[in-house]
VOGUZA-594174 format. One record per atom (N, C-alpha, C): x, y, z; residue in three letters; atom name; residue number from 1. Coordinates in Angstrom, 3 decimals, decimal comma. Example, Ala and Ser with C-alpha at 12.3 -4.5 7.8 and 13.67 -1.06 7.14 Angstrom:
         px         py         pz   residu   atome   num
     13,190     -5,690      7,800      ALA       N     1
     12,300     -4,500      7,800      ALA      CA     1
     13,200     -3,300      7,800      ALA       C     1
     12,850     -2,250      7,080      SER       N     2
     13,670     -1,060      7,140      SER      CA     2
     12,900      0,030      7,870      SER       C     2
END
This chain:
         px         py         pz   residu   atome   num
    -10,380     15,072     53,217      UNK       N     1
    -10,655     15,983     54,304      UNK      CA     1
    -10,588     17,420     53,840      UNK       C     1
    -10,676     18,175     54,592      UNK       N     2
    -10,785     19,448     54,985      UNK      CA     2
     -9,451     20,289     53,802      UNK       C     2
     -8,246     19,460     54,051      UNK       N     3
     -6,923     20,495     53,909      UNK      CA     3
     -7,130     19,729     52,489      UNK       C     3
     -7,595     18,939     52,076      UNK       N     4
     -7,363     18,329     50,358      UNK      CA     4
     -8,581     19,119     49,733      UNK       C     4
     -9,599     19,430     50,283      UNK       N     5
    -10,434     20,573     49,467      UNK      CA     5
     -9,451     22,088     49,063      UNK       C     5
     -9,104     22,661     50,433      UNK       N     6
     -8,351     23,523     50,010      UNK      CA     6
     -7,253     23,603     49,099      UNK       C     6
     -6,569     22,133     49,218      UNK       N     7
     -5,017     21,890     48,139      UNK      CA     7
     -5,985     21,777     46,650      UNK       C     7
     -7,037     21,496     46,788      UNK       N     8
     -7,566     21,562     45,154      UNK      CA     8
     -7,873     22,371     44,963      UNK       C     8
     -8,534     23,365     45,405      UNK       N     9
     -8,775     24,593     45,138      UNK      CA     9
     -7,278     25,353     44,742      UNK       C     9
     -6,336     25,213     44,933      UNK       N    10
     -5,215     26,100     45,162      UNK      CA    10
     -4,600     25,622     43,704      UNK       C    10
     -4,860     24,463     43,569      UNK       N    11
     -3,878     23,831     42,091      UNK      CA    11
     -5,334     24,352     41,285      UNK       C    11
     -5,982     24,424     41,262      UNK       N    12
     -7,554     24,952     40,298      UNK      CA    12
     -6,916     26,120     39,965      UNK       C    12
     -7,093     27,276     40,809      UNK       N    13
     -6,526     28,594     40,714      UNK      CA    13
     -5,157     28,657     39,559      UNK       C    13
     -4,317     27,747     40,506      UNK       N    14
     -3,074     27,871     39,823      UNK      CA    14
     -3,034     27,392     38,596      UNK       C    14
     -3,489     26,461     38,263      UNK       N    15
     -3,580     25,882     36,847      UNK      CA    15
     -4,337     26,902     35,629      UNK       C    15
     -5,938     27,234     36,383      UNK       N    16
     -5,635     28,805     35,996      UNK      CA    16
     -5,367     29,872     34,931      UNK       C    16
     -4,483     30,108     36,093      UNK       N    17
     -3,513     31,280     35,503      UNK      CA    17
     -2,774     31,034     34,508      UNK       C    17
     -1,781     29,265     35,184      UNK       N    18
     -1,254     28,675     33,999      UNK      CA    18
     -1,892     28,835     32,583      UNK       C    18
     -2,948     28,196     32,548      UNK       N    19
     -3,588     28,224     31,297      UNK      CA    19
     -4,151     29,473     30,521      UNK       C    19
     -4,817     30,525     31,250      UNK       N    20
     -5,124     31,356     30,983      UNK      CA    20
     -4,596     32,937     30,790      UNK       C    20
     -3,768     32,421     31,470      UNK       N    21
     -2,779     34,020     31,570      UNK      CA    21
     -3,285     34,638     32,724      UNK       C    21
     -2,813     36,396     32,364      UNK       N    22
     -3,416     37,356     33,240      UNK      CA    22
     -4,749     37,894     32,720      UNK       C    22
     -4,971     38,856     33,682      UNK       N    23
     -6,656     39,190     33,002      UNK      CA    23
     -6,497     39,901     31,438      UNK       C    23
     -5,481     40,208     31,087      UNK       N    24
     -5,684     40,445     29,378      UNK      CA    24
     -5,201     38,969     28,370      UNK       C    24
     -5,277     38,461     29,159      UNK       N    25
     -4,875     37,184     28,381      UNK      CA    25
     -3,345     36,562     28,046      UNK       C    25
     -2,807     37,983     28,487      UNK       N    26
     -1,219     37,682     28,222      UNK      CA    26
     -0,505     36,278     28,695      UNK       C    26
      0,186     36,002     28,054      UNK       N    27
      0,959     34,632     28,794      UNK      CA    27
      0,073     33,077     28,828      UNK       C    27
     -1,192     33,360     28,107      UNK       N    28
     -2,097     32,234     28,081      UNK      CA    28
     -1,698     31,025     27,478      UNK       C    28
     -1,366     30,221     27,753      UNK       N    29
     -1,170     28,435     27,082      UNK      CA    29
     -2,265     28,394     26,166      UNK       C    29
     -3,375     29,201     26,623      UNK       N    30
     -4,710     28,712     25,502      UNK      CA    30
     -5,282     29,720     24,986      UNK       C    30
     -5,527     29,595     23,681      UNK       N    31
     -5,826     31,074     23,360      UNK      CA    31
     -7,599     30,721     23,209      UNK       C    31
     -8,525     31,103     24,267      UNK       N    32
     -9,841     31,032     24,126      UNK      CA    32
    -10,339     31,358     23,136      UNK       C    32
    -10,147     32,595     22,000      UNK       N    33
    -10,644     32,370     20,895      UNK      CA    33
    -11,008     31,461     19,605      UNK       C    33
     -9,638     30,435     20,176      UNK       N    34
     -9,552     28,554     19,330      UNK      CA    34
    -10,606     28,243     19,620      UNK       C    34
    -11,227     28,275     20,851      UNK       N    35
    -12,189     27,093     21,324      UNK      CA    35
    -14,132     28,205     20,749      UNK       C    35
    -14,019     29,110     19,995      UNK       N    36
    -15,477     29,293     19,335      UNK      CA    36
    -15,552     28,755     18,613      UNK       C    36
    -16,775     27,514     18,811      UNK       N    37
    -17,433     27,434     17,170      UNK      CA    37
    -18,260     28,260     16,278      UNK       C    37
    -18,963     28,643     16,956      UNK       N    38
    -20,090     29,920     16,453      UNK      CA    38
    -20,086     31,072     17,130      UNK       C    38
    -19,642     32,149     16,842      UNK       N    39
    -19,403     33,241     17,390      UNK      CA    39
    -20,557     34,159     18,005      UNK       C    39
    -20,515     34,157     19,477      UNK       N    40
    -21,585     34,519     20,075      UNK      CA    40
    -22,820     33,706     20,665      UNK       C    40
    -22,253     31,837     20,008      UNK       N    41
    -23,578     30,801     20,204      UNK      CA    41
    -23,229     29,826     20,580      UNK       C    41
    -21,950     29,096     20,255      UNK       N    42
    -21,297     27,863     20,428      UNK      CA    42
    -19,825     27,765     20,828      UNK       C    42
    -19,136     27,444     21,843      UNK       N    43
    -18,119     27,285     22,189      UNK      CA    43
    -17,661     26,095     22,925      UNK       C    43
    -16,504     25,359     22,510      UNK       N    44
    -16,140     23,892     23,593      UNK      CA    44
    -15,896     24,908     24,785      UNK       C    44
    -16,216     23,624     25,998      UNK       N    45
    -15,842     23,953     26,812      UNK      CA    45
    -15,047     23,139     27,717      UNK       C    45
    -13,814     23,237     28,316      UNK       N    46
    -13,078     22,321     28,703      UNK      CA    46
    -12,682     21,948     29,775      UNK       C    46
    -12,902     21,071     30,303      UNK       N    47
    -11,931     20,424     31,624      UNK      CA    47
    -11,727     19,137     31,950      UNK       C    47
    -10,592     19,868     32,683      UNK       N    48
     -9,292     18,869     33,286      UNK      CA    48
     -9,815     18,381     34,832      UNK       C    48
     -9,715     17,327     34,457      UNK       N    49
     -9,440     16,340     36,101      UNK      CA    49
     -8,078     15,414     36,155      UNK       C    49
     -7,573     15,827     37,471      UNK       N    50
     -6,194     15,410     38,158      UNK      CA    50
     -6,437     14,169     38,917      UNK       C    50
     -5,707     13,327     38,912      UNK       N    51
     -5,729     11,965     40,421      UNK      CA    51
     -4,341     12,192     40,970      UNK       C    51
     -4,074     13,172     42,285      UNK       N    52
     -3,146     12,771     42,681      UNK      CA    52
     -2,972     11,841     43,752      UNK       C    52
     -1,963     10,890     43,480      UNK       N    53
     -1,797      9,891     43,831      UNK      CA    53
     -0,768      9,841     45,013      UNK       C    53
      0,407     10,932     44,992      UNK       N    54
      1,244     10,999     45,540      UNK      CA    54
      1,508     12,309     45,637      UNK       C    54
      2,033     12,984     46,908      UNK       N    55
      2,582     14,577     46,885      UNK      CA    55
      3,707     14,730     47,142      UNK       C    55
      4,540     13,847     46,909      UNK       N    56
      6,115     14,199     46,860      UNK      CA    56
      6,706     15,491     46,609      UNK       C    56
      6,193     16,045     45,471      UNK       N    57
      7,104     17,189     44,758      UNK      CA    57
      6,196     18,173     44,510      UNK       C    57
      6,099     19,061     43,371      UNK       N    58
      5,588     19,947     43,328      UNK      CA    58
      4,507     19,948     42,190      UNK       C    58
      3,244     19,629     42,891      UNK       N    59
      2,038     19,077     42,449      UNK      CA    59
      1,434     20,005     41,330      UNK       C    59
      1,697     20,873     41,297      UNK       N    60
      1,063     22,105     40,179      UNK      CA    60
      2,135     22,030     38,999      UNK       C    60
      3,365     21,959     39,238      UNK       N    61
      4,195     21,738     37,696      UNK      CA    61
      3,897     20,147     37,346      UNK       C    61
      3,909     19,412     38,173      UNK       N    62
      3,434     17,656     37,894      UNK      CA    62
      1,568     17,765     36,795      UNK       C    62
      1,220     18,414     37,590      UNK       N    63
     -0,140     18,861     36,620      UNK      CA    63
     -0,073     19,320     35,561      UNK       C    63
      0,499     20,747     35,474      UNK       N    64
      0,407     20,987     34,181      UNK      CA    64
      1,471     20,472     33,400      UNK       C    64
      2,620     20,095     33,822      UNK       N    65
      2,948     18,833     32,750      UNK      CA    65
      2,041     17,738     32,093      UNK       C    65
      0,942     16,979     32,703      UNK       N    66
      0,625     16,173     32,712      UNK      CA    66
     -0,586     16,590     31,688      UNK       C    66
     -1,221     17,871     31,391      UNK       N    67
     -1,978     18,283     30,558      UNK      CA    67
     -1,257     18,653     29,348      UNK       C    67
      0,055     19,033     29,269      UNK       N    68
      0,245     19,374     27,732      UNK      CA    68
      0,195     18,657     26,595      UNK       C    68
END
């Protein structure tokens, strides 16, 4: 429904930041420069898909646990 579009959107965001840092990159889990192969032509590009199954606890640290 309706409120599980928005709860994904919200862990998207949040995961994020997690991963990416702030807008200078600070604090990033990933340093985007790893992921060029050819500079200016070729780069992986990556993503994550979640199944949550259960919302007991706190679904955004359960995530990015679940990616490291």
């Amino acid at each position: 429904g309706r409120g599980s579009e928005e709860l994904s959107a919200e862990l998207s965001v949040g995961l994020q930041r997690c991963l990416l840092g702030g807008k200078s990159g600070a604090g990033a889990a990933i340093d985007l420069s790893s992921l060029i192969v050819v500079e200016g032509k070729a780069c992986w590009d990556l993503y994550i898909d979640g199944l949550v199954v259960s919302s007991d606890g706190n679904l955004l640290d359960a995530l990015a646990a679940a990616i490291k």
